[in-house]
Backbone bond lengths (Angstrom), bond angles and torsions (degrees), N, CA, C in turn:
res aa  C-N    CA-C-N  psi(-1)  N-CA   C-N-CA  omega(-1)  CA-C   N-CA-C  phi
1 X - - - 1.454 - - 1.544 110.74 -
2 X 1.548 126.04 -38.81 1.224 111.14 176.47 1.273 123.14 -96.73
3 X 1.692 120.79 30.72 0.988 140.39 139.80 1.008 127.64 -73.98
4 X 1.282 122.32 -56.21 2.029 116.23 151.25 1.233 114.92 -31.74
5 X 1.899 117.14 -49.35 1.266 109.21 -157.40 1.637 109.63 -55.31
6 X 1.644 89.75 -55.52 1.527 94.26 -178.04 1.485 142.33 -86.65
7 X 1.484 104.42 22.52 1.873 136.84 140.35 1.043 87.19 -59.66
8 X 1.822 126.15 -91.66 1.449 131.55 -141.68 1.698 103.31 -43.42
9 X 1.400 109.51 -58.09 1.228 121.81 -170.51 2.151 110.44 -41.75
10 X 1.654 96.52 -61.49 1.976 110.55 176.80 1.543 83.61 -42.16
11 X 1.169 141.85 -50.59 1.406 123.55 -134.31 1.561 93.57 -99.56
12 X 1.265 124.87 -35.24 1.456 113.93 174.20 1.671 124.43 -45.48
13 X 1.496 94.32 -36.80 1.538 114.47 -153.45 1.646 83.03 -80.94
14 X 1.331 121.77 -44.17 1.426 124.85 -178.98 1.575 97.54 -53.30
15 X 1.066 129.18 -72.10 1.275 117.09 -158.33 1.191 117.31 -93.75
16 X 1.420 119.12 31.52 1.313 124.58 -179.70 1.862 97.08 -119.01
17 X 0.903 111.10 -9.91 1.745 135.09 176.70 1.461 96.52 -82.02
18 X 1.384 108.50 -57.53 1.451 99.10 -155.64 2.048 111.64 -82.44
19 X 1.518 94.41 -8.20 1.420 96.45 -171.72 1.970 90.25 -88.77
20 X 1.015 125.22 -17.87 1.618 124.48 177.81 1.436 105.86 -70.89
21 X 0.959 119.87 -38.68 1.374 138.15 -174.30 1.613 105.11 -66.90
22 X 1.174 119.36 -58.70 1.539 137.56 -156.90 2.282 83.30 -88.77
23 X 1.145 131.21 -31.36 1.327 149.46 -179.83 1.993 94.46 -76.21
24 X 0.987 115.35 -65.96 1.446 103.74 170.91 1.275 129.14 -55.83
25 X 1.754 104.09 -37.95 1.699 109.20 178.93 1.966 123.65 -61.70
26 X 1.591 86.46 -23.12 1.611 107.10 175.71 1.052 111.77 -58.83
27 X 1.974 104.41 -57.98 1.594 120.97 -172.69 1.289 106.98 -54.48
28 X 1.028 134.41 -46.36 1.984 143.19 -151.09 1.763 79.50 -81.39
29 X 1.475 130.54 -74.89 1.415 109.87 -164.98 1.245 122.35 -38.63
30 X 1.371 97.05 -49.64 2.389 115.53 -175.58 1.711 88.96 -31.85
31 X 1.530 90.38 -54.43 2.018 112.31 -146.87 1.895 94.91 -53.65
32 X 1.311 105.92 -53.05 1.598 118.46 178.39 1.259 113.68 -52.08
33 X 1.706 116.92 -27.48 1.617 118.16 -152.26 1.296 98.26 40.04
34 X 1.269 119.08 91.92 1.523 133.46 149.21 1.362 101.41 -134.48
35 X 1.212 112.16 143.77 1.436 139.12 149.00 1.623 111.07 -55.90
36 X 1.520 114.10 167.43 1.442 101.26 174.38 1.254 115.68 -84.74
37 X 1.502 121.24 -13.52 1.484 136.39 -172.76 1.299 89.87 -69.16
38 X 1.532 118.67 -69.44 1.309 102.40 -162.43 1.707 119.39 -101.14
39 X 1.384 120.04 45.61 1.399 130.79 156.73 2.006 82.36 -104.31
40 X 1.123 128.81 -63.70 1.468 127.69 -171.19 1.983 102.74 -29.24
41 X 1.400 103.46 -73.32 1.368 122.16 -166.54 1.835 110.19 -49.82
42 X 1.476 117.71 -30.97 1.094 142.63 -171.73 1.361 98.50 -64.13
43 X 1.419 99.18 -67.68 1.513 111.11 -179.18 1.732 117.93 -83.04
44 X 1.037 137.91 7.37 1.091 158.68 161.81 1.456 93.33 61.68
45 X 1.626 104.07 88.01 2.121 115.58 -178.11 1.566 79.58 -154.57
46 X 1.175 100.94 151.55 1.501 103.12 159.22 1.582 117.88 -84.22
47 X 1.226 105.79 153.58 1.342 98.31 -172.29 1.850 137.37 -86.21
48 X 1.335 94.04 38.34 1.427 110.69 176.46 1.483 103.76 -111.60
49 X 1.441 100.56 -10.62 1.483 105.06 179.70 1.793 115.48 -76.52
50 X 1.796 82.31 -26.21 1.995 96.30 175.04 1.695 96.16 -66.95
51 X 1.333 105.80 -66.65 1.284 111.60 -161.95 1.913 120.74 -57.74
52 X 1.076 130.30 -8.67 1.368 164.16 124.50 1.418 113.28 -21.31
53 X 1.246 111.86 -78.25 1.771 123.76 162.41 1.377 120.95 -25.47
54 X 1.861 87.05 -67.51 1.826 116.02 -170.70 1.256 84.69 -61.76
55 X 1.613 153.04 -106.85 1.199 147.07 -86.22 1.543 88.97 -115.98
56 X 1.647 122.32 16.29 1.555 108.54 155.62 1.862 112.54 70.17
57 X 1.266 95.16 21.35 1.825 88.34 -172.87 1.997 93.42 -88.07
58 X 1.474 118.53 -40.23 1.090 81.50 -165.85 1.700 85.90 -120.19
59 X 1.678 121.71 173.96 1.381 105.37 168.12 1.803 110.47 -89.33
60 X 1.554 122.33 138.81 1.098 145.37 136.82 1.368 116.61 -8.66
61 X 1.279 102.43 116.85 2.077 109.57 -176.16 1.697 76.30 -85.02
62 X 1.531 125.15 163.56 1.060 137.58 172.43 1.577 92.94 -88.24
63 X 1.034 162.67 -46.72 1.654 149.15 179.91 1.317 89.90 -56.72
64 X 1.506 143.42 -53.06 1.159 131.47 -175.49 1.501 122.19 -38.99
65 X 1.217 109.86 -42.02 1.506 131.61 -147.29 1.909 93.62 -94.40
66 X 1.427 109.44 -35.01 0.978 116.27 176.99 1.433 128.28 -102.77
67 X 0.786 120.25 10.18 1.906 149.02 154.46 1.778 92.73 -68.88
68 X 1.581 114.62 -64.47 1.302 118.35 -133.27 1.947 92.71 -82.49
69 X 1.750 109.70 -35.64 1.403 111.28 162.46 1.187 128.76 -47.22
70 X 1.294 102.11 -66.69 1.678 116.96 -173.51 1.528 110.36 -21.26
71 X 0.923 135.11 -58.48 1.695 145.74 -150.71 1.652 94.76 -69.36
72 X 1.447 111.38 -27.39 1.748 102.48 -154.39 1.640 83.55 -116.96
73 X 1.576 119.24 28.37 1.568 102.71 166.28 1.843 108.76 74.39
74 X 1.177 106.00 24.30 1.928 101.37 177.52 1.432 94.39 -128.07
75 X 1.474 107.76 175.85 1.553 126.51 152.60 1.368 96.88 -159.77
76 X 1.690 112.47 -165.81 1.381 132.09 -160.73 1.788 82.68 -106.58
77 X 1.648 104.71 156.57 1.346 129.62 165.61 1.295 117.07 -116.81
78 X 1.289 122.62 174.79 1.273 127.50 146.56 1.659 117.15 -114.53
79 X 1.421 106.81 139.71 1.571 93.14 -170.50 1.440 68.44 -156.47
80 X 1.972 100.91 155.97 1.231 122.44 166.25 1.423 132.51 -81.78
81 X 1.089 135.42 144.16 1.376 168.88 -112.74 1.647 94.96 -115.49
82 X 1.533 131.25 83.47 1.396 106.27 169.44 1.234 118.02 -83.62
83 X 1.203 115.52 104.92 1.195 121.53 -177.18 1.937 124.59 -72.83
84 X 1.407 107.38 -2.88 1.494 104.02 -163.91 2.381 89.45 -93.92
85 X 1.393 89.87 -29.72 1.796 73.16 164.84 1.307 104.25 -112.00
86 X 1.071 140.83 16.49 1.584 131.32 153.21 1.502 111.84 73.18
87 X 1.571 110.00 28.70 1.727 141.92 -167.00 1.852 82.50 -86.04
88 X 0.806 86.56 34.49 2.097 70.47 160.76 1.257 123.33 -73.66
């Protein structure tokens, strides 16, 4: 049983990562005032490919994610995990 627990738990932290992530990608468009058409067109994706990302249906290849940055001056990092406030 506390082998499930602590599956359930890896997998929370997983998808509690990836919704911050997909939560920042929102913020940076708002921040741009772009539409998804034209963050899509910018980055040359169609723009169901934005809306795809945003609404979490499928997960994000990281070249994807970084195709769609590049143009507006961003990319992906790596940064550590504080785990004692659970600020993921």
């Amino acid at each position: 049983m506390k082998e499930i627990m602590n599956m359930y738990e890896e997998e929370k932290d997983v998808v509690e990562l990836e919704y911050n992530l997909i939560c920042d990608f929102i913020k940076l468009r708002n921040k741009l005032g772009l539409t998804q058409k034209q963050m899509a067109d910018e980055a040359h994706v169609v723009r169901e490919m934005i809306a795809v990302i945003e609404n979490r249906k499928k997960h994000p290849q990281i070249n994807t994610l970084i195709k769609i940055l590049k143009p507006f001056g961003y990319t992906l990092s790596i940064t550590k995990i504080n785990k004692e406030s659970k600020n993921i």
